[in-house]
Backbone as JSON Lines, residues from 0, in Angstrom:
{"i":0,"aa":"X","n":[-22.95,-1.85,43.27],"ca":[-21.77,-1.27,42.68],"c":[-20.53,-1.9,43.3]}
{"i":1,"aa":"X","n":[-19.65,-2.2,42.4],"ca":[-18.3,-2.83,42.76],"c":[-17.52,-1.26,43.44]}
{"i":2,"aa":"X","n":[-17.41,-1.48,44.37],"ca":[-16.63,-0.52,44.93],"c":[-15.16,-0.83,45.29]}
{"i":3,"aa":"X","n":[-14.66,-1.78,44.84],"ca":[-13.61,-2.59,45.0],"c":[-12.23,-2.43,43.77]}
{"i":4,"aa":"X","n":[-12.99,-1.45,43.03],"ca":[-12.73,-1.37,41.72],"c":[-12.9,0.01,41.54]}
{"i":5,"aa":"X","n":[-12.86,1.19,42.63],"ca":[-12.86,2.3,42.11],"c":[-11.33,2.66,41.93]}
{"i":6,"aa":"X","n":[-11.67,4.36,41.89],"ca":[-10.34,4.93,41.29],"c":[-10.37,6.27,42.49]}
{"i":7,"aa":"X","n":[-10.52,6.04,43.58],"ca":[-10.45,6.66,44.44],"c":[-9.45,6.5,45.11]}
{"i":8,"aa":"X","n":[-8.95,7.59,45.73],"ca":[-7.46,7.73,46.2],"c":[-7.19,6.97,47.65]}
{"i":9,"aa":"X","n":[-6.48,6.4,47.76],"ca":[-6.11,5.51,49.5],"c":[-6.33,6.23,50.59]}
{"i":10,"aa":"X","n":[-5.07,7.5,49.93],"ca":[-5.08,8.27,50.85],"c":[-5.74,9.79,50.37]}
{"i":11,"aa":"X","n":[-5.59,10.72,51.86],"ca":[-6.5,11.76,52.02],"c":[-5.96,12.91,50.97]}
{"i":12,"aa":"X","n":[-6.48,13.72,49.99],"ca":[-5.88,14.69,48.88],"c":[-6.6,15.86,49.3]}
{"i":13,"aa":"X","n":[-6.46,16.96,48.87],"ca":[-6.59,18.09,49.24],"c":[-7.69,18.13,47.57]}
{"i":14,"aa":"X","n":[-8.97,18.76,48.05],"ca":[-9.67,18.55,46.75],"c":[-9.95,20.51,46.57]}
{"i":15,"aa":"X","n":[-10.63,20.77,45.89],"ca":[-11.22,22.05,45.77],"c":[-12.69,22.1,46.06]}
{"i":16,"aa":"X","n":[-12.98,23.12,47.48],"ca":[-13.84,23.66,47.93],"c":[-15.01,23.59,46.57]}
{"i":17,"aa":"X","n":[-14.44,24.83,46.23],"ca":[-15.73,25.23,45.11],"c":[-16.35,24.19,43.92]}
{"i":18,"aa":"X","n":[-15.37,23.49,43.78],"ca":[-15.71,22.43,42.5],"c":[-16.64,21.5,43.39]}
{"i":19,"aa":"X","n":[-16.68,20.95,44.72],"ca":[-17.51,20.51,45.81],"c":[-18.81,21.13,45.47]}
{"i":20,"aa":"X","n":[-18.95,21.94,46.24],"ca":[-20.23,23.13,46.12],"c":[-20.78,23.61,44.89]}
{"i":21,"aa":"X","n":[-19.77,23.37,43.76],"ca":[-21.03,23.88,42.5],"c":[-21.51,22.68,41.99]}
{"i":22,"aa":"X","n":[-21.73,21.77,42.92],"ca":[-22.16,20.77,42.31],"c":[-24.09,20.69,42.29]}
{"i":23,"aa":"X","n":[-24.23,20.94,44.12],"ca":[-25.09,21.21,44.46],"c":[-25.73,22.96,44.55]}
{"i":24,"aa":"X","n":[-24.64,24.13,45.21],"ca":[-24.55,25.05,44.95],"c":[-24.29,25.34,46.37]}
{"i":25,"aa":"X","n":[-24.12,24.57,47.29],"ca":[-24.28,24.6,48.94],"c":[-23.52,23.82,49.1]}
{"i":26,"aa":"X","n":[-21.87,23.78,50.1],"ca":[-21.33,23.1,50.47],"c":[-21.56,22.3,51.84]}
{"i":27,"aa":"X","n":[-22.35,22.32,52.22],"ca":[-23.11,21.66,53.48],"c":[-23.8,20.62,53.17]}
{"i":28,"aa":"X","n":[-24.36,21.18,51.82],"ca":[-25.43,19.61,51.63],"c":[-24.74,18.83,50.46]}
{"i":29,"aa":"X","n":[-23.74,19.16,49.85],"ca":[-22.54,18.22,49.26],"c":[-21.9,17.69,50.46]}
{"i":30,"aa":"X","n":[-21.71,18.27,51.46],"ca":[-20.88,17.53,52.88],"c":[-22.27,16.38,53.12]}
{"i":31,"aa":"X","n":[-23.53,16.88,53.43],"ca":[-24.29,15.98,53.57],"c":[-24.63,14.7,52.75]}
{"i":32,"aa":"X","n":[-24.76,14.66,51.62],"ca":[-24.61,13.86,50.25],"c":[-23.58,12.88,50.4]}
{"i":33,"aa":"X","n":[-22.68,13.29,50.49],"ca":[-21.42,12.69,50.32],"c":[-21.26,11.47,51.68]}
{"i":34,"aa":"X","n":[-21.4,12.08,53.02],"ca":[-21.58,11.73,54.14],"c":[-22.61,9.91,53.74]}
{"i":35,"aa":"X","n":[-23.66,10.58,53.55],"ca":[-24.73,9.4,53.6],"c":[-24.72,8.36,53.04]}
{"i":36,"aa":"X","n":[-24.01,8.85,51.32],"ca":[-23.14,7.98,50.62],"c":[-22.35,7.24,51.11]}
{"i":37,"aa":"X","n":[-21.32,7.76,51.98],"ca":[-19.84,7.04,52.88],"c":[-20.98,5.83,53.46]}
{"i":38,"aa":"X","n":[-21.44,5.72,54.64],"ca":[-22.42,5.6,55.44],"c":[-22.97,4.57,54.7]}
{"i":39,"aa":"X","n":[-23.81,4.09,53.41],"ca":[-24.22,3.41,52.42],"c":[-23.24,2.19,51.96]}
{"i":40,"aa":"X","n":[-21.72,2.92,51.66],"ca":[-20.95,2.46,51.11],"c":[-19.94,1.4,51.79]}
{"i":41,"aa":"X","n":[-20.16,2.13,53.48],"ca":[-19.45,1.29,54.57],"c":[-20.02,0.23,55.12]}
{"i":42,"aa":"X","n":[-21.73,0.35,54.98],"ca":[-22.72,-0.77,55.75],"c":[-22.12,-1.89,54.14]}
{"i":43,"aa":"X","n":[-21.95,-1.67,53.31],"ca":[-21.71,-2.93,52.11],"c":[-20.62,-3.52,52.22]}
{"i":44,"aa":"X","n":[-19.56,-2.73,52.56],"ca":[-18.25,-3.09,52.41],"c":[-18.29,-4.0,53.89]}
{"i":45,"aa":"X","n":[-18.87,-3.65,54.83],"ca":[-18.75,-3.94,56.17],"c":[-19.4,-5.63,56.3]}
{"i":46,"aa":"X","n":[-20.8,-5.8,55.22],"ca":[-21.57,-6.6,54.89],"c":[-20.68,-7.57,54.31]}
{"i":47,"aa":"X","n":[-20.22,-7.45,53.23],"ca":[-19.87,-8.05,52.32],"c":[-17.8,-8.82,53.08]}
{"i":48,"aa":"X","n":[-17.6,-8.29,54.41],"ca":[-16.31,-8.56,55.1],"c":[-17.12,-9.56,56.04]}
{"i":49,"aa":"X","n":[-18.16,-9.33,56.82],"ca":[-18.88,-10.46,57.55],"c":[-18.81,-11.45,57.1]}
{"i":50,"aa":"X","n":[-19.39,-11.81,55.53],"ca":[-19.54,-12.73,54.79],"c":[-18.86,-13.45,54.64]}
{"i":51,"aa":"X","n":[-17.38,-12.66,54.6],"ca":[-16.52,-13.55,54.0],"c":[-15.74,-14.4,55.1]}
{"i":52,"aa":"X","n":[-15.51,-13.66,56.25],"ca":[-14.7,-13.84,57.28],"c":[-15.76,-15.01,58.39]}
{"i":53,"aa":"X","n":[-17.12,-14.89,57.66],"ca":[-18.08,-15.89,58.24],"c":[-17.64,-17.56,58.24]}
{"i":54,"aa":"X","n":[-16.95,-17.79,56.64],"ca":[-16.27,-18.59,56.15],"c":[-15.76,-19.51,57.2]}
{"i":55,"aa":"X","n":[-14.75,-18.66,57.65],"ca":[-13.55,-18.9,58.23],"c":[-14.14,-19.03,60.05]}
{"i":56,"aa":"X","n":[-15.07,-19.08,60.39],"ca":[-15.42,-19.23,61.85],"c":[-15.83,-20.3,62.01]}
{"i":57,"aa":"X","n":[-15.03,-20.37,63.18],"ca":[-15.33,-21.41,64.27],"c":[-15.64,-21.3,65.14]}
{"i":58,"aa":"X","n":[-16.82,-22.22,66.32],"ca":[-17.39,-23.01,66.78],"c":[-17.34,-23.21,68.27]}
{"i":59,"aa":"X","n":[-15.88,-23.25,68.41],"ca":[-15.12,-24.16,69.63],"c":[-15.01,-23.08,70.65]}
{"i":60,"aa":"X","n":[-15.36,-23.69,71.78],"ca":[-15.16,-23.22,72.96],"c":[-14.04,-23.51,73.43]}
{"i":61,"aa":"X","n":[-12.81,-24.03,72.97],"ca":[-11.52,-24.63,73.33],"c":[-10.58,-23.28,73.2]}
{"i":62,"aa":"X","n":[-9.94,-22.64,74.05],"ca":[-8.63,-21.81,73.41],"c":[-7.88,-22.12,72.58]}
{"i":63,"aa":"X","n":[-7.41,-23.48,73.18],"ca":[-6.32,-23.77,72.91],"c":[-6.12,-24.26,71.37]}
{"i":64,"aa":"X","n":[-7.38,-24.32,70.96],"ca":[-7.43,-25.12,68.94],"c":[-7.63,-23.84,68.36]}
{"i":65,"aa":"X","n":[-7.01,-22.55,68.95],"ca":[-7.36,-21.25,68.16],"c":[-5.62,-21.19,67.21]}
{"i":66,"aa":"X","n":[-5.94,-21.19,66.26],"ca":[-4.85,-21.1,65.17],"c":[-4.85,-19.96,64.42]}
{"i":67,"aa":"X","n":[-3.95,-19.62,63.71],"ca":[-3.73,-18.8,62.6],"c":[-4.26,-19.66,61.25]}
{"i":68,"aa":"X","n":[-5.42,-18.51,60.64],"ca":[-5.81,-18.88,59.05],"c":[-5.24,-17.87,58.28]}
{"i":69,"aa":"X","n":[-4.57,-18.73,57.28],"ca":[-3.97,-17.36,56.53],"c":[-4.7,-16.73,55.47]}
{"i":70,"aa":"X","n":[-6.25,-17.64,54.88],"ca":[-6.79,-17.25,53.98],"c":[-7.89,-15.73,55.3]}
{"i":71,"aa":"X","n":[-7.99,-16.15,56.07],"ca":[-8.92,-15.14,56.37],"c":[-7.61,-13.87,56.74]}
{"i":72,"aa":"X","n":[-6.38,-14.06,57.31],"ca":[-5.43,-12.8,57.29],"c":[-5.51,-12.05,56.2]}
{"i":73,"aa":"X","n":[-5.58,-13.15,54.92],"ca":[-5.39,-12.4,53.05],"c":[-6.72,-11.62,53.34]}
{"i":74,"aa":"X","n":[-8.02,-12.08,53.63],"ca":[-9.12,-11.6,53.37],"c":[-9.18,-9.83,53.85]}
{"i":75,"aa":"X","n":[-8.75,-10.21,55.74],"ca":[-8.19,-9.01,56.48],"c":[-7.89,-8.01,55.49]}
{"i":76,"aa":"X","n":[-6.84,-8.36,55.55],"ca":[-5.85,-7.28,54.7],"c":[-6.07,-6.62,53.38]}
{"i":77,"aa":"X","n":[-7.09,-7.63,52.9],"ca":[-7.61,-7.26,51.61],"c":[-8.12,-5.82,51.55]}
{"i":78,"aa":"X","n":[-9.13,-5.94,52.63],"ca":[-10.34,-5.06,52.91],"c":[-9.9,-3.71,53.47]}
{"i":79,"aa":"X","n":[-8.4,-4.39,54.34],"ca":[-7.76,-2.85,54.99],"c":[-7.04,-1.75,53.9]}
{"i":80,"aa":"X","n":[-6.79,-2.29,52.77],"ca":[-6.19,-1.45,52.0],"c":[-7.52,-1.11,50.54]}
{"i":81,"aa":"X","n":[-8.54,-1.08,51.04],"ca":[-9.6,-0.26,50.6],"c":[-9.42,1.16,50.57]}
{"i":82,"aa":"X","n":[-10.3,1.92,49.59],"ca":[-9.95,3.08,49.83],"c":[-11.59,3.41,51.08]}
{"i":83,"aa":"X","n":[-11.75,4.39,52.04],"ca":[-11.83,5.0,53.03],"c":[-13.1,4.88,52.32]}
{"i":84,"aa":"X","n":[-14.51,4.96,52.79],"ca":[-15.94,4.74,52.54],"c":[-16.29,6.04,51.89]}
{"i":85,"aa":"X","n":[-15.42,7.45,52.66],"ca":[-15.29,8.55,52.63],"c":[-15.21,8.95,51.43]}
{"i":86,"aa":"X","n":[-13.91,8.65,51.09],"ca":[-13.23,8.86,50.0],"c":[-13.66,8.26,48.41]}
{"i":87,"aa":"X","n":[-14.37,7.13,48.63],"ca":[-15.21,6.69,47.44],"c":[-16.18,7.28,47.3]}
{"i":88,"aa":"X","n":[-17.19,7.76,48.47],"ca":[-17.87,8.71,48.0],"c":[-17.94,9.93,47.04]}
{"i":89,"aa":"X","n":[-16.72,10.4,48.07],"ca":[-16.57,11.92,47.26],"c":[-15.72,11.99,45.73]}
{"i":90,"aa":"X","n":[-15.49,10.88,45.33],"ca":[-14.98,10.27,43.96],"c":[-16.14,9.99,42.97]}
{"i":91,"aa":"X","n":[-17.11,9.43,44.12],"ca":[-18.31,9.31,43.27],"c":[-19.5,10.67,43.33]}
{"i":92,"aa":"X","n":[-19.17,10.95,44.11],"ca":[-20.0,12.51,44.05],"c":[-19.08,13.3,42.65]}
{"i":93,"aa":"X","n":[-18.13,13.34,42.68],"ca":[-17.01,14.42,41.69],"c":[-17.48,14.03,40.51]}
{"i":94,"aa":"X","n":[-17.59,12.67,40.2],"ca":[-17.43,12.11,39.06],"c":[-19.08,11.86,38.48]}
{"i":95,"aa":"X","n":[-19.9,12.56,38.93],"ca":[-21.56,12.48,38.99],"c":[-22.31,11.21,38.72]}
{"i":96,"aa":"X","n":[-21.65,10.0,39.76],"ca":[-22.04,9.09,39.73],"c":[-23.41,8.81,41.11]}
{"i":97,"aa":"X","n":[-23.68,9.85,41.49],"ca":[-24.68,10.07,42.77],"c":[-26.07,10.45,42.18]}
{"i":98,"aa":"X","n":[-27.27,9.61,42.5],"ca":[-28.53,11.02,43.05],"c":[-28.59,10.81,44.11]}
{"i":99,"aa":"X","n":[-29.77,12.34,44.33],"ca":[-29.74,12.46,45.48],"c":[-31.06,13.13,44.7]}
{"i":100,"aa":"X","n":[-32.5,13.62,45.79],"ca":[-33.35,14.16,45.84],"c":[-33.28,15.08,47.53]}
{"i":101,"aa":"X","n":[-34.13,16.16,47.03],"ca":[-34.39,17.03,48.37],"c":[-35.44,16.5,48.96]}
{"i":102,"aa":"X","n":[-36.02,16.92,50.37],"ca":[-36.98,15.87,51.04],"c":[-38.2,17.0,51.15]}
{"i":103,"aa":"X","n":[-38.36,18.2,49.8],"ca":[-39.06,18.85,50.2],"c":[-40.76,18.94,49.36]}
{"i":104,"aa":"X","n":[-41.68,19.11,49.5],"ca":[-42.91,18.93,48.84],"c":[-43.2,19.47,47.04]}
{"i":105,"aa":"X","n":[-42.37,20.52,47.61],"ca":[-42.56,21.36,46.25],"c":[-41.31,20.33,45.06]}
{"i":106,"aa":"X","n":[-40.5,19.95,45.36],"ca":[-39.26,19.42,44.3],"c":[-39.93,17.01,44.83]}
{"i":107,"aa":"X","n":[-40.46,17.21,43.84],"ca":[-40.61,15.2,43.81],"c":[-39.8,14.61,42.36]}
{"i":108,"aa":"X","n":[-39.07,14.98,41.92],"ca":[-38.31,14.47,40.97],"c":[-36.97,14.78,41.71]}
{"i":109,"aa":"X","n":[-36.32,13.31,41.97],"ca":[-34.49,13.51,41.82],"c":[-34.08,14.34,40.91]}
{"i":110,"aa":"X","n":[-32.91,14.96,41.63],"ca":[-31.82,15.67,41.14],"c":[-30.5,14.7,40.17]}
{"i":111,"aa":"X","n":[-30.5,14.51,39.5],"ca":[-29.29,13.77,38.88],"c":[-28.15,15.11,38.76]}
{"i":112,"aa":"X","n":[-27.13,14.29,39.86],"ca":[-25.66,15.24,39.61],"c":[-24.96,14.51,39.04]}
């Protein structure tokens, strides 16, 4: 998933409790959901910044040939004005773009929220 391209907010919004919780019916395991998601969403984003910034490395044991790249600063900066791993989650939890299954014997079919 392009996460690069959501519609999740930068910054932190004040959401509604209950619209959270009737998703699942338990606001603990929407906190949990959401969480693991972030967690998922940050190892890619985190992946996919290695990659790029891999590019741009060098080699040298010299100090002194350490320069400024401005394509890897653009890259930087790119990534810093992401929205929060957090926050895409719970955009994508709201917007019932998540499953999730319980880990219990009796329920073996995912839950689609």
């Amino acid at each position: 998933m392009d996460y690069k391209k959501t519609d999740a907010p930068v910054s932190t919004i004040t959401r509604d409790i209950v619209a959270i919780a009737e998703k699942t019916g338990n606001i603990y395991e929407a906190v949990i959901i959401c969480s693991k998601m972030a967690n998922q969403i940050n190892a890619e984003i985190r992946k996919e910044l290695y990659e790029k910034l891999e590019e741009f490395a060098t080699y040298n044991d010299n100090l002194e040939e350490v320069h400024e790249n401005r394509e890897q600063i653009e890259v930087s900066k790119y990534f810093e004005k992401l929205p929060k791993p957090s926050l895409i989650a719970l955009e994508e939890f709201l917007n019932d773009r998540v499953y999730y299954a319980h880990a219990t014997p009796e329920n073996t079919e995912p839950t689609h929220v």
